[in-house]
N, C-alpha and C positions, 0 to 999 in steps of 0.2 A: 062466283066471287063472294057472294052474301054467309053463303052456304058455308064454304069454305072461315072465312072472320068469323061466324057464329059458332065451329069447333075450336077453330086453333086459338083464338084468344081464350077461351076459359081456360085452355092448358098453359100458355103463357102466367096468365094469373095466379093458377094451382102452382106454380114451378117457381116463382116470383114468392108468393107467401109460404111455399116452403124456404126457400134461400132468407127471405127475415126471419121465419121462427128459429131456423139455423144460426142465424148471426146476433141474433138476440140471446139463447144459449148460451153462444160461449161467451157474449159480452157480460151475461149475470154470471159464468164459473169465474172466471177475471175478476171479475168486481169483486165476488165473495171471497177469491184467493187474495186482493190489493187488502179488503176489509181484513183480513184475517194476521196480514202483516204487516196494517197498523197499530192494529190490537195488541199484537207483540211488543212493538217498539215503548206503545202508551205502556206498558208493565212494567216494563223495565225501567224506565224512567220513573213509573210510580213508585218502583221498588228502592232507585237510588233515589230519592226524595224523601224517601222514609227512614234512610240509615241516615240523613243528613238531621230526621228530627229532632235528635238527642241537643246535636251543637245549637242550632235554632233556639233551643230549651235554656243551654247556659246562658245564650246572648242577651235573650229574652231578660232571666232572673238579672242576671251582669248589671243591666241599663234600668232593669227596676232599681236594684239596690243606689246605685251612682244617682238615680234622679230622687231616691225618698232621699238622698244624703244631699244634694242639691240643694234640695227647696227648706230642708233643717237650718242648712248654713245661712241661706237666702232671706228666711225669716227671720233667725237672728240676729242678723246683721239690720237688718231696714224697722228691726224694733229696738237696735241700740240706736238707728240715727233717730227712730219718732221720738226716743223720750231725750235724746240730746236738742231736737229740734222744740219738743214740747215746754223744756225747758227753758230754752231762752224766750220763748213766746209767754209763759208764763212772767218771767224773769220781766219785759218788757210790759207786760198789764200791768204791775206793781209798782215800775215806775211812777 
């Protein structure tokens, strides 16, 4: 019986670690084929992101120009109320 467990199981063993180097194989062909058709997907996507960078560009300039024109009006406006307000305060020390 001894005799016998001290062959058969190292064959058991060898046949067992061949069946994982087997199943490991084709788990990394799989993975490398799943890798390889994300890799696709990401391009393509990076490719339509990059036709979209033109309009991103106008939007960009668009919102520049609308806030320098913004903050012109903004200031012009709150430096006609300081010297309307400067003035009555002036206007008021005189009294």
């Amino acid at each position: 019986m001894v005799e016998f467990l001290q062959v058969f199981l190292p064959i058991i063993i060898y046949i067992l670690l061949i069946i994982i180097l087997i199943v490991g194989i084709i788990l990394g062909i799989k993975s490398i084929r799943t890798i390889n058709k994300v890799e696709k997907v990401v391009d393509d996507v990076n490719d339509k992101v990059k036709s979209l960078d033109g309009f991103f560009g106008i939007i960009d300039f668009t919102t520049d120009k609308i806030v320098s024109i913004t903050d012109r009006v903004v200031d012009g406006v709150s430096n006609i109320f300081g010297k309307i307000f400067k003035k009555r305060k002036i206007g008021k020390d005189e009294e």
